[in-house]
N, C-alpha and C positions, 0 to 999 in steps of 0.2 A: 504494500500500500504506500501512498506518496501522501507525505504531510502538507497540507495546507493551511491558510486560513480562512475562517466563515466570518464576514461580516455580516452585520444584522440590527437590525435597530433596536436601540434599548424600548420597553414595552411600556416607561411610562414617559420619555421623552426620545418622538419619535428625530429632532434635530439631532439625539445622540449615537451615535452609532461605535455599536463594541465586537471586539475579536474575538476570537476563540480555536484552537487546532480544531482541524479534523481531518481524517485520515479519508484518503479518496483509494478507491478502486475502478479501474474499466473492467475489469472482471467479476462478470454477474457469479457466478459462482462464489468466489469470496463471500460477496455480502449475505448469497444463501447458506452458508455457512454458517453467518450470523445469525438470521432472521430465525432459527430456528429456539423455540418455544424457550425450554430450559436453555440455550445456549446464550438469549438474551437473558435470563435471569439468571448466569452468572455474571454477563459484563454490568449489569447493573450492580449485583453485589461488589466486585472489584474496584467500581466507580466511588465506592465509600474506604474502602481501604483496602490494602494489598492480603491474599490469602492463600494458603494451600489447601490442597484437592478436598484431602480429608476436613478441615476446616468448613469449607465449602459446603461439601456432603452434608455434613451433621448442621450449617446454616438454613440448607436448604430442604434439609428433609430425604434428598435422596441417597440410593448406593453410591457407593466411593468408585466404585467400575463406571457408572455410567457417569460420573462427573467428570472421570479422568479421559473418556471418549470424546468427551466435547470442548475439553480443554485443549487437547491435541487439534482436535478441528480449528478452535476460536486461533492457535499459535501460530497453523499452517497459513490461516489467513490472513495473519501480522496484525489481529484485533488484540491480541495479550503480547504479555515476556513476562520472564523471567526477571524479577526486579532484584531478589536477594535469595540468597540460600543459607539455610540454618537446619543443626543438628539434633534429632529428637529421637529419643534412645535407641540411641546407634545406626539410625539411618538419615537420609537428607530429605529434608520438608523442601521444596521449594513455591517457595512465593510467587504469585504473577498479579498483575498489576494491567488495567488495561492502557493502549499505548497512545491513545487520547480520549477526550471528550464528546464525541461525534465522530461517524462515519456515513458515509454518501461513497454513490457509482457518481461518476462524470463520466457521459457522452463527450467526445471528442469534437469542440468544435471552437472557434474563436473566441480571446478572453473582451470582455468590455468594459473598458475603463470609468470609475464611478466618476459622477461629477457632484459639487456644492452647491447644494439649492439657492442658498446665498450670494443671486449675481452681484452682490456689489463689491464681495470678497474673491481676491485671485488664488489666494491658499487653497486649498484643500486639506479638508480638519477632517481626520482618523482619530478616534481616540480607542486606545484600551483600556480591556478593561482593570477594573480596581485603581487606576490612574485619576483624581477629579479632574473634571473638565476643564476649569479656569487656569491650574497648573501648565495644561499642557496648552491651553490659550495664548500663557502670559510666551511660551517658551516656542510659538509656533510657526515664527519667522527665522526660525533656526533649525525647522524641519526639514529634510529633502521629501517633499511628500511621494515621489514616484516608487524610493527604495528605504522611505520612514528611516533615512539614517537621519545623523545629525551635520546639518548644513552648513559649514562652518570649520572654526577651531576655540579650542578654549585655550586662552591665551595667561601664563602663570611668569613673573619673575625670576628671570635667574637666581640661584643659589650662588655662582659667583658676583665678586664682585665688580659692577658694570655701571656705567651709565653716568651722568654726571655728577654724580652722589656715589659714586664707588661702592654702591651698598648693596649685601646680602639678602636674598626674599626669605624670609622666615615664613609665610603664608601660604605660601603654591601648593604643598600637602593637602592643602583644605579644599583643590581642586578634586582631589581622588573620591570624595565625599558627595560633591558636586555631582562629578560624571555616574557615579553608581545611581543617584538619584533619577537623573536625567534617564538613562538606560531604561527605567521603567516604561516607557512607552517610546525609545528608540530602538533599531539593530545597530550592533558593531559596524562602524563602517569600516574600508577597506585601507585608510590612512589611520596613522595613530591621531586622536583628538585633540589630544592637549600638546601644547608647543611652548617653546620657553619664547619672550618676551625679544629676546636679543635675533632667534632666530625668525622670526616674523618680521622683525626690521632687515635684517638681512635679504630676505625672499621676496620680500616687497609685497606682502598681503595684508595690507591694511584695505585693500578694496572689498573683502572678505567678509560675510558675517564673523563677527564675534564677539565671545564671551571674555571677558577682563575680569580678572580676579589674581587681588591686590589693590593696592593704594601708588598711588603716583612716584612716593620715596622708590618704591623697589619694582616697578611693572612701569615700563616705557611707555608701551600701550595707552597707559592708563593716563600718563602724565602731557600726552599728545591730547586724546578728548577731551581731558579737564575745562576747556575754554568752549566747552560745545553744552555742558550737562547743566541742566536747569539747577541742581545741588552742585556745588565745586568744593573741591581742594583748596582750602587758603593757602599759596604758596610765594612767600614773600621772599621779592630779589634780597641777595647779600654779597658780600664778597668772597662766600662758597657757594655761590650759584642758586638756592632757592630753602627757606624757612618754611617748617610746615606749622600751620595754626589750627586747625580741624576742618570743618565743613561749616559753609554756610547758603543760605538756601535766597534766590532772588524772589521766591514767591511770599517768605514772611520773612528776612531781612535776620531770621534768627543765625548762631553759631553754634557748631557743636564740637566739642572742645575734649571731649572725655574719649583715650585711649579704647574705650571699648565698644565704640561709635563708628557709624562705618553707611558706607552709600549702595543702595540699591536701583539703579538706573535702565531707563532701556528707551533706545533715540535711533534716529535713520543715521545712517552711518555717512558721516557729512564727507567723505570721502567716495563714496557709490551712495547714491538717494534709491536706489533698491534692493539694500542689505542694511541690515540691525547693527547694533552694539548694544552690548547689554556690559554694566558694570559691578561687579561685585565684590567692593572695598572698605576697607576699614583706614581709622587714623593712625591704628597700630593691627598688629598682626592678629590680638583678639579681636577687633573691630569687623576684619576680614571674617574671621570665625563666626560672630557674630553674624552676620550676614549670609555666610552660607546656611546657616543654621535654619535661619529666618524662612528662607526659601523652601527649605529641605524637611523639617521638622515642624515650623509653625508659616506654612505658607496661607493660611485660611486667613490669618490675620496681616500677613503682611501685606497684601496682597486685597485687601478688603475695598480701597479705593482705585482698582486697577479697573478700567470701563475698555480696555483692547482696542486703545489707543496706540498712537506711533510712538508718543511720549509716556515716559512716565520715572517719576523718582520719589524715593521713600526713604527716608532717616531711622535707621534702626542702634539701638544702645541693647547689648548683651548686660546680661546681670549673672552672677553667680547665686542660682536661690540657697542653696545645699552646703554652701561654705566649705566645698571641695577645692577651691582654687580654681575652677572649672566653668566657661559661662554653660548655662544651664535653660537660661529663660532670657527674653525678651522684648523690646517694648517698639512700639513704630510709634515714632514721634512728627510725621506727614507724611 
């Protein structure tokens, strides 16, 4: 059988439309394999958790012979496997497990490509499931919608030291936190994602969606847009090249000043006007934290004035609740 995927529209909003594998066959055969009586009440049983024959049997009420007949059938058809094997007085149980959620025959014939009922929008919005909508809303100009990779690069600070500030990135780690997140409703794409800050200047991909993460001190990237982001970087000249004073914002004139403060942004990329940047920076390296967190962990709140606009920026301060040393919690301060 060949693994696919089923789209389908969610059944209380039909605007949502969720994933799910399912195992395709051209061979009617296989699937009468399946369709038979008890052979589907054991994939049903399997579908709640992984079991052996004898298991089975004594679940289902029947001989252990005629369980292990239809197991063989359901295996031949690639409806089950073998998930694990374990030792039960002195012989081997093995487990099977069915090998998706759904199966279907496909007739052979041309695929057709969905479209977004929303003609005002150019995207095309896929979502998965278990993923809320609005996450993968905020992050969806950074889609490839044709192969659902991620469009783009995310862009971290050298761990050398570089740049006008000769300075070390202590935050870039907090990208791997990032991408795991992200992953939930991407595929791997075929380039590595995340890139160091030095090497994007080098290759000359500033025309590129991307993701920023880091603060201006240690992310190049970062310290280029500063003059584009409705929240900035205070970074006052000196005669080492530039002073940093926190953030402050041109829509309330306010300053945020505290280490653990950090900028959440997302703008048309004043470099190509039909790619993103998105920034995800702190005034120090927990600020950076702070903000990935924000997104990753308490996105419902960050994220609460976001209307899937081209703009948008938010002030977020990490707290330590737990007095671990550790931030923990968070607060969106615009």
């Amino acid at each position: 059988m060949e693994k696919k995927c089923l789209l389908q529209n969610n059944n209380y909003n039909n605007k949502k439309q969720e994933i799910k594998e399912i195992n395709i066959t051209q061979n009617p055969q296989n699937l009468k394999m399946i369709l038979n009586n008890l052979s589907w009440k054991i994939l049903t049983t399997l579908t709640e958790k992984e079991m052996y024959p004898l298991e089975i049997a004594r679940h289902l009420n029947e001989h252990e012979q005629k369980i292990y007949y239809h197991i063989k059938k359901l295996e031949k058809a690639g409806a089950i496997t073998i998930q694990r094997k374990e030792n039960k007085k002195g012989a081997t149980a093995k487990y099977y497990k069915n090998t998706a959620p759904a199966f279907g025959i496909e007739i052979p014939t041309t695929t057709t490509k969905t479209q977004n009922n929303n003609t005002t929008q150019t995207t095309q919005n896929i979502y998965t499931p278990n993923t809320p909508e609005p996450i993968q809303k905020f992050f969806q100009e950074f889609l490839n919608n044709n192969n659902n990779t991620l469009d783009g690069k995310i862009i971290v600070g050298s761990p050398q030291p570089h740049g006008p500030f000769k300075t070390s990135a202590r935050d870039g780690h907090y990208a791997a936190h990032l991408t795991l997140f992200i992953g939930q409703f991407t595929q791997i794409p075929n380039e590595f994602a995340v890139k160091l800050d030095v090497d994007v200047k080098a290759e000359k991909e500033e025309k590129n969606s991307l993701i920023l993460v880091g603060g201006p001190g240690t992310n190049l990237l970062t310290q280029e847009i500063n003059e584009h982001l409705p929240i900035k970087f205070i970074m006052h000249p000196s005669d080492q090249g530039y002073l940093f004073g926190g953030l402050t914002s041109e829509k309330t004139g306010k300053n945020y000043t505290s280490d653990s403060a950090g900028l959440i942004a997302k703008i048309k990329n004043p470099w190509n006007k039909n790619k993103h940047i998105m920034v995800i920076a702190g005034n120090k390296a927990v600020g950076t934290k702070a903000c990935v967190l924000a997104l990753t962990n308490f996105w419902e709140k960050t994220l609460q004035h976001f209307n899937n606009t081209d703009t948008f920026a938010t002030v977020i301060q990490g707290f330590d609740l737990d007095g671990d040393g550790k931030v923990d919690a968070i607060e969106v301060y615009e």
